[in-house]
N, C-alpha and C positions, 0 to 999 in steps of 0.2 A: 278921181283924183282928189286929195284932199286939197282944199284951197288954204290958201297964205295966212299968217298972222292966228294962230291956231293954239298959242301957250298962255291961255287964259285956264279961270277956274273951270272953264264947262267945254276942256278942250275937246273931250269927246262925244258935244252932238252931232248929233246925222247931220245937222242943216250944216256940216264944214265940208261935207260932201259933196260934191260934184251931183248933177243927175239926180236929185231927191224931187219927186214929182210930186208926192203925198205925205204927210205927218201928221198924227191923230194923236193928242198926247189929252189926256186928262187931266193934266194940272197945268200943262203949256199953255192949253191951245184956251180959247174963247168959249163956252158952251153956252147958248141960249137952251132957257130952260123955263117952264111955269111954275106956279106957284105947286105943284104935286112934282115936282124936278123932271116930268116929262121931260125929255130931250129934243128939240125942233131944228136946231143948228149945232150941230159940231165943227169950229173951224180948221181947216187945215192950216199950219202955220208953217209950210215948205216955200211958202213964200208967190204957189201959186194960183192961192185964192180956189182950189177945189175945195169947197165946203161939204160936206155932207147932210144934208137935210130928211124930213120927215113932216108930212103936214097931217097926217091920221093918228091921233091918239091911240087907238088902238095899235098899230106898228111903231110907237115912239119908244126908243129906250130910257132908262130911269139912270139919273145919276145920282150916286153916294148909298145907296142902299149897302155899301159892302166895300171893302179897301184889300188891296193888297200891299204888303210891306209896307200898312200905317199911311197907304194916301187912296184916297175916292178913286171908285173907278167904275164903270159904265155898266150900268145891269142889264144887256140884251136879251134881255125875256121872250119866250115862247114865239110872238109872231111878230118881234122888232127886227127891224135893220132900216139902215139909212142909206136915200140914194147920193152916189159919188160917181164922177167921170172916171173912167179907165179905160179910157182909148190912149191913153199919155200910156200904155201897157201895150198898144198893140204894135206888131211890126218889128219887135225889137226887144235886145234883152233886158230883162229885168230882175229885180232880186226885194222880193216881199218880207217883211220882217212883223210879226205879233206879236202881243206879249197878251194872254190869258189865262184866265182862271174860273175853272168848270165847276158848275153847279148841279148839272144832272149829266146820267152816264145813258150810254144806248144806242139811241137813234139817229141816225142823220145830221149832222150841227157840224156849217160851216162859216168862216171867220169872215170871208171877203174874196167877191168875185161878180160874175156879169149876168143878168138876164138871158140867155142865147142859149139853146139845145141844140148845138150843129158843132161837130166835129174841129177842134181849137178855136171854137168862138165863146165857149159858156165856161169862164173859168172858174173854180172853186176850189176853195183850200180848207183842210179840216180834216172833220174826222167821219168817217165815214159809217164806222159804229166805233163801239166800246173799246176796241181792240185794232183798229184798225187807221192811221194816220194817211187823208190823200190830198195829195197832189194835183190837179189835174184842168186837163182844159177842152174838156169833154170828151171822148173816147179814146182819148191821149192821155190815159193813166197812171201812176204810179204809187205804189200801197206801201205803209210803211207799218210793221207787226209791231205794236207799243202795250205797253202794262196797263189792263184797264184801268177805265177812268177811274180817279176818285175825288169826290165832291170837295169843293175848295183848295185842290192843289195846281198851280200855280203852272203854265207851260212858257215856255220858248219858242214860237216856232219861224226857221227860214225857207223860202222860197225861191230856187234861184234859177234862170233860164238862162245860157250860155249857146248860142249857134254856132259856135266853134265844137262845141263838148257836148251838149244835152243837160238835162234838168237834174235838180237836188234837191236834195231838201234836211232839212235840221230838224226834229225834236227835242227840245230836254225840256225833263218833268221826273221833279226829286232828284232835281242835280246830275241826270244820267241822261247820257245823249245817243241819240237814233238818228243812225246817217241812212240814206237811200239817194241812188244817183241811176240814168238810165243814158242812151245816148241817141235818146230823142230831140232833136233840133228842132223843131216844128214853135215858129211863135204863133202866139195869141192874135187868130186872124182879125176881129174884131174887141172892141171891149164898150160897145155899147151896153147899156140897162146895165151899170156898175152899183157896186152899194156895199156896204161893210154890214156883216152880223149874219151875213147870208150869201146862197151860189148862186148856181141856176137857176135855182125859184124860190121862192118867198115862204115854202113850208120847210124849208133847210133850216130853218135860222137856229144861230149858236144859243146855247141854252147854260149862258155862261157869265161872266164877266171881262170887258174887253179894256187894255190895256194900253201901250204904243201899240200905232198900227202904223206902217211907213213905208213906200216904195219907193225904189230907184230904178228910172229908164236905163238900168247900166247892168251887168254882170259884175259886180262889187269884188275886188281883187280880196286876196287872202289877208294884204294889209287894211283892205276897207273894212269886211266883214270881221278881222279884230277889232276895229276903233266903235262902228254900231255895237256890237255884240259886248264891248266893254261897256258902254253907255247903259244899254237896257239891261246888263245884269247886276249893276251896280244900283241903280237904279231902284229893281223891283228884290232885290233880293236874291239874287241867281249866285251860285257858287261861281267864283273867277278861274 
């Protein structure tokens, strides 16, 4: 539901949303950083204090190294990612929303998901290679066939669990969008060992630049996922 008093200049951030459990924004949010921009704290600014942290400089992500549509944004290098709760995921629907921009093509590299290798408990979203876009919440699959990567081009992607209907998902990347939908109802049994830049484990991590990251405990109706989806592509650049 979108909440009241809403005709302002910034009527369409996610936080007018109902049900926003997460929000990672790079120019929103708060970033503790060192004097090398290592990244130690990324705040969530949904209002409910899930932070995302890192105490290993070796897994810390780098901010400003690189911008999309002209603002800094999060360099998740090789063996970064940050831990986040995402049990506020499990049990119930959800709808994931990214905004990224790929540095290297290939292997493995996902955006945001949970420590757990047990059948809907180890969730992971991204790409699974060059060519292939997933879904998934560990052996609860779903592949989405996308234009291989190419270095510094800029993606969209949604995430959405529905128990009435089953899963979806959004790709766009160069203004061209990839739908995939199944009617898998199965939620996210747990969402222990959470973290953004990575899945199931820590050698996944996205090999990229990380943009809005933001979830909703909710299945985002067709007028919600317009009002987000106007936000973030106005935002980073996205064709309307």
């Amino acid at each position: 539901m979108i909440k009241a008093g809403c005709a302002t200049s910034n009527r369409f951030l996610p936080s007018r949303l109902d049900n926003l459990e997460f929000w990672y924004s790079p120019f929103r949010s708060t970033i503790t950083k060192d004097g090398s921009n290592l990244i130690s704290q990324w705040n969530d600014i949904s209002g409910n204090s899930n932070h995302a942290t890192q105490v290993t400089d070796a897994n810390k992500m780098i901010f400003g190294t690189r911008t999309l549509n002209n603002i800094d944004v999060i360099d998740s290098r090789d063996t970064a990612y940050m831990n986040m709760d995402m049990t506020v995921m499990a049990a119930t629907n959800y709808t994931i929303y990214a905004v990224t921009q790929t540095a290297a093509s290939g292997s493995v590299q996902y955006i945001i998901g949970n420590r757990t290798s047990a059948t809907n408990q180890g969730l992971h979203v991204g790409y699974f290679d060059a060519t292939t876009a997933r879904f998934s919440q560990w052996n609860n699959d779903m592949d989405t066939t996308v234009p291989a990567v190419v270095s510094t081009e800029s993606q969209l992607w949604k995430f959405r669990l529905d128990t009435g209907t089953g899963h979806s998902s959004t790709y766009i990347s160069d203004n061209v969008t990839y739908t995939n939908s199944n009617v898998s109802t199965s939620t996210l049994i747990d969402g222990l060992n959470g973290n953004i830049g990575t899945g199931f484990q820590t050698t996944n991590s996205f090999k990229g630049d990380l943009a809005d990251i933001l979830g909703y405990s909710d299945a985002l109706s067709t007028v919600e996922l317009g009002w987000v989806e106007t936000y973030l592509k106005t935002t980073w650049g996205f064709t309307l």
